[in-house]
C-alpha positions in Angstrom: 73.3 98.3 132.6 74.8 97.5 129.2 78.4 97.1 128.6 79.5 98.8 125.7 82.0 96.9 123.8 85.6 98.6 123.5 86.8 98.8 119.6 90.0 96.7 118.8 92.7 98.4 117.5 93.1 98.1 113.7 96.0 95.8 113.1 98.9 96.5 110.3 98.1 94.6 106.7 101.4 93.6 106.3 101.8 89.9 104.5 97.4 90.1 104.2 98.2 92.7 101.5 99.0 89.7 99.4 95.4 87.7 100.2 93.9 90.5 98.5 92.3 90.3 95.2 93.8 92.6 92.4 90.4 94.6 92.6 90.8 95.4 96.5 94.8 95.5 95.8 94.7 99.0 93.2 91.0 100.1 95.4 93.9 100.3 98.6 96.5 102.0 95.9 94.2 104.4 94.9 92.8 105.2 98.7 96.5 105.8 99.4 97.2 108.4 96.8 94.1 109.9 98.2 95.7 109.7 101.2 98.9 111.3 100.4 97.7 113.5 98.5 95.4 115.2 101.3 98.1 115.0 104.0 100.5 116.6 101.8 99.5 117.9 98.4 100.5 117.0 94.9 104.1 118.3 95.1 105.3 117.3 98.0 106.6 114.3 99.9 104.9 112.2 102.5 107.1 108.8 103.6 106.2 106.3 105.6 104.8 103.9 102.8 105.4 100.0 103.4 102.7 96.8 104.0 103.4 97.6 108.2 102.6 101.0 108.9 99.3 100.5 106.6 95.7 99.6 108.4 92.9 99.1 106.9 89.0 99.7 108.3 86.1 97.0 107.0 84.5 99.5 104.8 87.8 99.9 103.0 88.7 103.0 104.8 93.1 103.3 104.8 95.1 104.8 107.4 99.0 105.4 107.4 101.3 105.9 110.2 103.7 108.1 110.8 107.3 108.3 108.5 111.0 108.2 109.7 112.7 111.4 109.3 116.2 109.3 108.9 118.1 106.0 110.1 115.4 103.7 108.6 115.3 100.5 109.6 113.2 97.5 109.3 110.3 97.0 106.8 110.8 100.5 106.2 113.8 100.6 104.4 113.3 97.8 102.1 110.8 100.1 100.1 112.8 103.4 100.0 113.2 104.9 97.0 117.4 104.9 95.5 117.4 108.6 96.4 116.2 108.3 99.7 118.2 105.5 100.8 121.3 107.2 98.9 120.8 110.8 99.6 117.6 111.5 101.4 116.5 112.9 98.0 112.2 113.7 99.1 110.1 114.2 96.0 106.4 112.5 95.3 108.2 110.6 92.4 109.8 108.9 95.8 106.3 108.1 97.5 105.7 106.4 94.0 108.6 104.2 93.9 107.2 102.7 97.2 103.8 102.5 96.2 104.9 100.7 93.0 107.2 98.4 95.3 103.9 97.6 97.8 102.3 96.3 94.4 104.9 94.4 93.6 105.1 92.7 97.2 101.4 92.3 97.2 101.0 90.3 94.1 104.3 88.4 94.4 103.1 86.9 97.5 104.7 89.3 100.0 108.3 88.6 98.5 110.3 91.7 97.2 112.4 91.8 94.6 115.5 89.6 94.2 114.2 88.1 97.0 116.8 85.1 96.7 119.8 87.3 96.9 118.8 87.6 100.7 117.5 90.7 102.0 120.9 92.6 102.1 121.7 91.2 98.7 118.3 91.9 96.9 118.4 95.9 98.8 121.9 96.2 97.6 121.0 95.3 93.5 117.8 97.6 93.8 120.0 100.4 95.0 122.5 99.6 92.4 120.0 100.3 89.5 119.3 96.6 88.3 116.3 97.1 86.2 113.2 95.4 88.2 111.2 92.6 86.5 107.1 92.4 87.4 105.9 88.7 88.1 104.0 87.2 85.9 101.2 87.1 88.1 101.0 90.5 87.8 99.6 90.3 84.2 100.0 92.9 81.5 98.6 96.5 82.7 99.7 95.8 86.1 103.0 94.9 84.6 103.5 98.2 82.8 102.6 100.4 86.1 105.0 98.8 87.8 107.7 98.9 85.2 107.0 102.9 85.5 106.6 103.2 89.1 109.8 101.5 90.3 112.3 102.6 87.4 115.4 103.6 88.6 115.9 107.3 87.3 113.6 109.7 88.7 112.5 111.2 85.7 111.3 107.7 84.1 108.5 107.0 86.9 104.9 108.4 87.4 105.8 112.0 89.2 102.9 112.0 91.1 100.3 109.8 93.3 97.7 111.7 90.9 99.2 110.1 88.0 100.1 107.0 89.7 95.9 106.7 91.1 95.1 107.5 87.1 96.8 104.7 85.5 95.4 102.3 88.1 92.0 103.5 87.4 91.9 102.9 84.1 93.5 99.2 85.2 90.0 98.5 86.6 87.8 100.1 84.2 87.3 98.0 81.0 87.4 101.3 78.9 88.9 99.6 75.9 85.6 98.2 74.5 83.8 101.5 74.6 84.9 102.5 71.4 87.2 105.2 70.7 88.8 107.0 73.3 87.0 109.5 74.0 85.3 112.2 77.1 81.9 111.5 75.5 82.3 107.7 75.5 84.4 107.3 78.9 82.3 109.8 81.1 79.6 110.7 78.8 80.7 115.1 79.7 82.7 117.6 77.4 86.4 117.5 77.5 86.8 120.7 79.0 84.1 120.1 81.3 86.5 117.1 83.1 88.2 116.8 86.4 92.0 116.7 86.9 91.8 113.0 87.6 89.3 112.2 84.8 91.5 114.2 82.4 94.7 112.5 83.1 93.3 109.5 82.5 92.5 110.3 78.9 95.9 111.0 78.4 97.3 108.0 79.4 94.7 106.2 77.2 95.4 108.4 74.1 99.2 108.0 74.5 98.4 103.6 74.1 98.3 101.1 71.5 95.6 101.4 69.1 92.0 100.5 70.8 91.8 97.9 68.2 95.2 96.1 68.7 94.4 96.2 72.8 91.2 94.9 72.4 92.6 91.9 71.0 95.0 91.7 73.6 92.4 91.9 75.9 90.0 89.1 74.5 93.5 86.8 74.7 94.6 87.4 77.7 90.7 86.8 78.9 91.0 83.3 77.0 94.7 82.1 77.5 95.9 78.8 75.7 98.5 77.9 78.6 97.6 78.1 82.2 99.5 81.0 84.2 101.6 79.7 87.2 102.0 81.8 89.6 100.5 83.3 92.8 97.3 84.5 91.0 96.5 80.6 89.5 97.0 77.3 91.1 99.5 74.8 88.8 98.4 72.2 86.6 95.4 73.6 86.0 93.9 74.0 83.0 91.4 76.6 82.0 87.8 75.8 81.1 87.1 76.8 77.1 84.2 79.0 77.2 80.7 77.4 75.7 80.2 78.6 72.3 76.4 80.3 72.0 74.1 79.8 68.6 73.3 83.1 67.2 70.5 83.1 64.0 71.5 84.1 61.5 68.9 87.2 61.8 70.9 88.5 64.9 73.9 87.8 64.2 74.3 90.9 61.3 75.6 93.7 62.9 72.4 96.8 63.6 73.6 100.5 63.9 72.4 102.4 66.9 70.4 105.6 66.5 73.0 108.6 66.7 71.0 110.4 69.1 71.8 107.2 71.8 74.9 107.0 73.5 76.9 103.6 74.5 77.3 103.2 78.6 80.7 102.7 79.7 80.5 98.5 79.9 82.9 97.1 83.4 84.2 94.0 82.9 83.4 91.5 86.1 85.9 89.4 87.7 83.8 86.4 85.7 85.4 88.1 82.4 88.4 90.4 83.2 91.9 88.8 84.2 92.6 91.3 85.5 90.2 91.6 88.3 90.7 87.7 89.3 91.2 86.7 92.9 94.8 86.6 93.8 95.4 82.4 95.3 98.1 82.3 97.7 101.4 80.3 97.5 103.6 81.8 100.4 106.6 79.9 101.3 109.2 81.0 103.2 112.1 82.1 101.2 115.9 80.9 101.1 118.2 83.5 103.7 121.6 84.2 102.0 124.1 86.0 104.5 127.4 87.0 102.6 130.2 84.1 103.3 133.7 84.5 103.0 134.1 80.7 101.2 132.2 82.8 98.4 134.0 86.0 98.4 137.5 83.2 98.3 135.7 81.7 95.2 135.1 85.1 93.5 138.3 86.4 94.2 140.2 83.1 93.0 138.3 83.4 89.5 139.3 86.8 89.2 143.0 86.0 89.9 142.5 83.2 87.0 141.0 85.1 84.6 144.0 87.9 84.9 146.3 85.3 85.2 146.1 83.8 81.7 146.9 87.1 79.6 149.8 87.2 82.3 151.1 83.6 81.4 151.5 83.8 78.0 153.5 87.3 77.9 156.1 86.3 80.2 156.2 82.9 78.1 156.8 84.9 75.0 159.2 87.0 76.9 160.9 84.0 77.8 161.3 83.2 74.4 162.7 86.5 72.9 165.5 86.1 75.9 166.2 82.8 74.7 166.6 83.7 71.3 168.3 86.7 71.8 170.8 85.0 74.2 171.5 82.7 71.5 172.2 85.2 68.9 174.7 87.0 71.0 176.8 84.3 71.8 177.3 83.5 68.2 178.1 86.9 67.5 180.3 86.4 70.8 182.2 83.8 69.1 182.5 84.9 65.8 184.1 88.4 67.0 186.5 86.3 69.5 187.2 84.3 66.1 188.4 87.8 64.1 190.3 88.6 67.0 192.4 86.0 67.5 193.2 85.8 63.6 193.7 89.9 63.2 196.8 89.5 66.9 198.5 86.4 65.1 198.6 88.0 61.7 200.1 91.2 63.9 202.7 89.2 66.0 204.5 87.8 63.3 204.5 91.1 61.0 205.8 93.5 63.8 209.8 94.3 64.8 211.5 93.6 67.6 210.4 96.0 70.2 213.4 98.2 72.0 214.0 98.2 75.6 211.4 100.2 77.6 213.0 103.4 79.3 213.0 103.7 83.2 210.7 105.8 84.7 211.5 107.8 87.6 209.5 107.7 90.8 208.5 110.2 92.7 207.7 109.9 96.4 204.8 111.4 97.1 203.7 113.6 100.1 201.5 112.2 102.6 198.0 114.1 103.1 196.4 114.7 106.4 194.4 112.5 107.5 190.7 114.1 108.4 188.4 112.7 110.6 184.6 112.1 108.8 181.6 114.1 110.6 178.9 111.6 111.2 175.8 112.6 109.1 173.1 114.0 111.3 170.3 111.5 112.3 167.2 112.2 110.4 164.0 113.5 112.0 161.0 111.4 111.9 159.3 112.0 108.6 155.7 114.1 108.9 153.0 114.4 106.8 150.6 116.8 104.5 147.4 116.0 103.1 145.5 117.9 101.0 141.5 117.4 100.4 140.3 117.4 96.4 136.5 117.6 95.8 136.1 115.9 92.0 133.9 113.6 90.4 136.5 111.7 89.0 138.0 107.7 88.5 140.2 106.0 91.2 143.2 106.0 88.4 142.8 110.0 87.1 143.1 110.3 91.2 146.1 108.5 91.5 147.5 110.2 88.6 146.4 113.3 89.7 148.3 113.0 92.9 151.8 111.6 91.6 151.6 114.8 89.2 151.0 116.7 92.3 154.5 115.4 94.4 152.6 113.2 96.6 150.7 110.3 96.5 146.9 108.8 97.3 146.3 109.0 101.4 147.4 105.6 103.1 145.9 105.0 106.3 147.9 103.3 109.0 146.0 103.5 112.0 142.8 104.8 113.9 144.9 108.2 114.3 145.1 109.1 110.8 141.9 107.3 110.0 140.0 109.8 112.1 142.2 113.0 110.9 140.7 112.1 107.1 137.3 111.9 108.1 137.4 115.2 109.8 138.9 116.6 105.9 135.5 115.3 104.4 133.3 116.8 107.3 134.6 119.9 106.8 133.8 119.8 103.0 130.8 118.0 103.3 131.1 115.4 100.4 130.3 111.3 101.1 132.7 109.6 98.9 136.7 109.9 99.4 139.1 107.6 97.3 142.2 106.4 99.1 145.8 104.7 97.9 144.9 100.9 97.9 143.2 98.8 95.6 143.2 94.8 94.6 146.1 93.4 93.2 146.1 89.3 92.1 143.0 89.6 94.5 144.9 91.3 97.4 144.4 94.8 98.6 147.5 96.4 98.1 148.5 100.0 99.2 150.4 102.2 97.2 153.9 103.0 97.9 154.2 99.6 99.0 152.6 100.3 102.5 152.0 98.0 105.2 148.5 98.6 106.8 146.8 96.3 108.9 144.0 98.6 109.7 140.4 97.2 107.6 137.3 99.6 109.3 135.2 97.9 106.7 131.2 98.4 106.2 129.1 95.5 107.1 129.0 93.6 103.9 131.9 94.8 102.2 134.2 93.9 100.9 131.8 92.6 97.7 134.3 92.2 95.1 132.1 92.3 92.3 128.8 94.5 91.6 126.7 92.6 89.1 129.6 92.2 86.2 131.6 94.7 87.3 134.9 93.5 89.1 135.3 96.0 92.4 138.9 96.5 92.7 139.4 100.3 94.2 139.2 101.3 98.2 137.0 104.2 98.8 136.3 105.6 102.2 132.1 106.5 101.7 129.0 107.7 104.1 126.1 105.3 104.6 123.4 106.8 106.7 125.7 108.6 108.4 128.1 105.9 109.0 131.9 106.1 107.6 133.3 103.1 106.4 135.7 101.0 103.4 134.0 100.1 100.3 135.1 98.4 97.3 133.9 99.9 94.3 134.2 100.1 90.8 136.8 102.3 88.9 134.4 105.3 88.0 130.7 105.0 90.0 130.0 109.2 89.2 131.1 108.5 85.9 128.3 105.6 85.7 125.6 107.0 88.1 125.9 110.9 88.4 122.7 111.5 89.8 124.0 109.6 93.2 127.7 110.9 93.5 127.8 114.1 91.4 129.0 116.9 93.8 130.3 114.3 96.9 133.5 112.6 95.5 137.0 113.8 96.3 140.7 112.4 97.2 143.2 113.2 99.3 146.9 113.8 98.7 149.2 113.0 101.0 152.7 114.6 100.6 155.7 113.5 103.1 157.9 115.9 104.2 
């Protein structure tokens, strides 16, 4: 009896991806925008997207698995979209920010951006808009669909895997050196008689550089004068000039075609496109960085210089004024004492003799009862008021806002009152909640000159700085559902409105 052999399960791509060449790499992109878009149309999200939950069958065939509806962890959250990780934000400009970041990944040797940063760090500067750079393995038109597929607004990227399975089509296709851009030339039908697909990809074509000016970039990039390091082409390796062929002299003017005959569509092989050439591995295993207090101390220490110096010199001017202003008044000192002392000589020996002063009577006066003082009542303990403001405004227009009011920015002393704010922003439903305490000289320093020794910070925080910007202001925010202190910057709705528009208030706290 034969035994039938039982069928392995497919195993995830995961760090292959990168072993693939860029021809297999944007035939898997494009299988996946099928994908998407059969499981859930053009306009509407699907999830799930990153190098582990992808399998792939020998014939090419592409499978995903299933997508987390929230708390993403693992693989899956390093290739969220900003809005998703932010907000939960679902739109099929979000399946394209991952499918951009799984092209990235696969020609950059399974490393993601900022990979040095460490994996919090590099998530963290993604999130915080830093503009993402392709590597130059990538090579020029896969360098431009990345560009648009992971930029940080929304509105800036492909807005759907249709478009997205377009532009890497026509990354494939050597369509340049057809002649003009055209239906006729490209696929040899009418304009109106094209598919969705087919048409799109004109567009993109027509909205280019001249066909002239990319040629030429083309027929460079096919012969370049310095080798590429990089993933895509071992180092120190030079590249072999191509053998110049004889043409007579008969053959080599140019012959015009019968009008009646039309030009095939030529495809460039890997032998003669770059951009189809086999993708040569260099994986290493990259640096971890965990954050480390000894570099927060360094950060904050610079900052405290840098404010310092402005600080030194005005109270050394200051010092100065005094001095010289203390001077000055004791010469005027002197000089009036001066013209005193001559004006009461001059006035001695001018006046007369001056008679006998008169008696003055005294009169006894009546004793008043003495009455006991009422001690002052002892105080009652004081209690507090808070009140919940929902406004996209600064940490400072908060504070001022809440002086004006009679009270001040909330101070949290304990778990108690920690707890009693965070029910105020559940029942308004916003994320983001500033609070009465921000750096000082590097210090956290409460308002009202508090003393709190209660810190529930986030993991990670306090950063102190994001990118260039010095974060100096406590605000109270909602990560994934999880409350928590975070450093920020004076103004982040003012900066990125699509992420906190609508979520930001304060509390005022008033003391009775």
């Amino acid at each position: 009896m034969e035994q039938t052999e039982e069928k392995r399960p497919l195993q995830p791509l995961g760090d292959a991806i990168a072993d693939l060449d860029r021809k297999e790499l944007c035939d898997l992109l494009v299988r996946l925008c099928d994908l998407i878009q059969h499981e859930v149309g053009t306009g509407a999200y699907r999830g799930g997207l990153f190098p582990n939950n992808i399998t792939r069958e020998e014939d090419g065939t592409v499978h995903l698995g299933p997508a987390a509806e929230a708390d993403w962890d693992g693989q899956e959250r390093d290739f969220l979209a900003p809005e998703m990780f932010w907000h939960g934000q679902k739109s099929p400009a979000a399946d394209v920010y991952s499918l951009g970041l799984i092209l990235y990944y696969a020609v950059n040797s399974a490393r993601l951006p900022f990979y040095k940063s460490g994996e919090d760090g590099a998530r963290q500067r993604r999130m915080n808009g830093e503009a993402i750079t392709p590597p130059k393995a990538a090579g020029r038109r896969l360098s431009e669909i990345i560009v648009k597929a992971t930029a940080f607004q929304v509105g800036e990227r492909y807005q759907s895997v249709e478009e997205l399975k377009a532009a890497l089509l026509s990354c494939v296709s050597n369509i340049y050196l057809s002649g003009p851009v055209s239906a006729e030339n490209l696929y040899h039908k009418k304009e109106e008689d094209l598919s969705t697909v087919e048409r799109m990809m004109l567009e993109i074509l027509r909205k280019e550089e001249d066909p002239e000016i990319v040629k030429n970039e083309i027929d460079e990039e096919q012969v370049p004068q310095e080798p590429i390091v990089g993933p895509l082409m071992p180092e120190n390796k030079e590249p072999e000039p191509e053998p110049e062929a004889e043409t007579p002299a008969e053959e080599a003017a140019p012959t015009e075609a019968p009008a009646e005959e039309e030009k095939p569509v030529v495809i460039l092989t890997e032998e003669k496109n770059p951009e189809l050439e086999p993708v040569v591995i260099n994986r290493f295993t990259p640096p971890q960085y965990q954050n480390s207090t000894e570099r927060e101390r360094k950060i904050a220490s610079k900052v405290r210089r840098r404010r310092r110096r402005p600080l030194v010199i005005i109270l050394v001017l200051c010092a100065l004024l005094l001095a010289a202003a203390a001077i000055y008044d004791h010469i005027q000192l002197r000089e009036l004492q001066n013209q005193i002392g001559q004006t009461a000589e001059t006035q001695e020996s001018a006046a007369p003799e001056a008679p006998a002063p008169e008696t003055t009577p005294v009169v006894e006066e009546t004793p008043q009862p003495v009455v006991e003082a009422t001690p002052a009542p002892t105080e009652a303990p004081k209690e507090s008021r808070y009140e919940l403001i929902v406004s996209d405004v600064s940490w400072i227009t908060a504070r001022d806002s809440a002086v004006n009011a009679g009270g001040h920015l909330v101070v949290i002393n304990d778990e108690a009152e920690y707890n009693r704010v965070l029910e105020m922003a559940r029942a308004q439903n916003i994320s983001y909640i500033w609070i009465g305490c921000r750096r000082v000289e590097g210090t956290m320093t409460w308002v009202e000159s508090a003393k709190v020794d209660y810190w529930p910070w986030h993991p990670g925080e306090p950063s102190l700085v994001d990118g260039n910007v010095p974060e100096d202001y406590l605000m109270l925010s909602n990560i994934n559902g999880t409350w928590g202190y975070n450093d920020n910057r004076n103004d982040p709705a003012g900066d990125y409105p699509d992420f906190y528009s609508g979520r930001v208030g304060y509390i005022i706290e008033f003391e009775n």
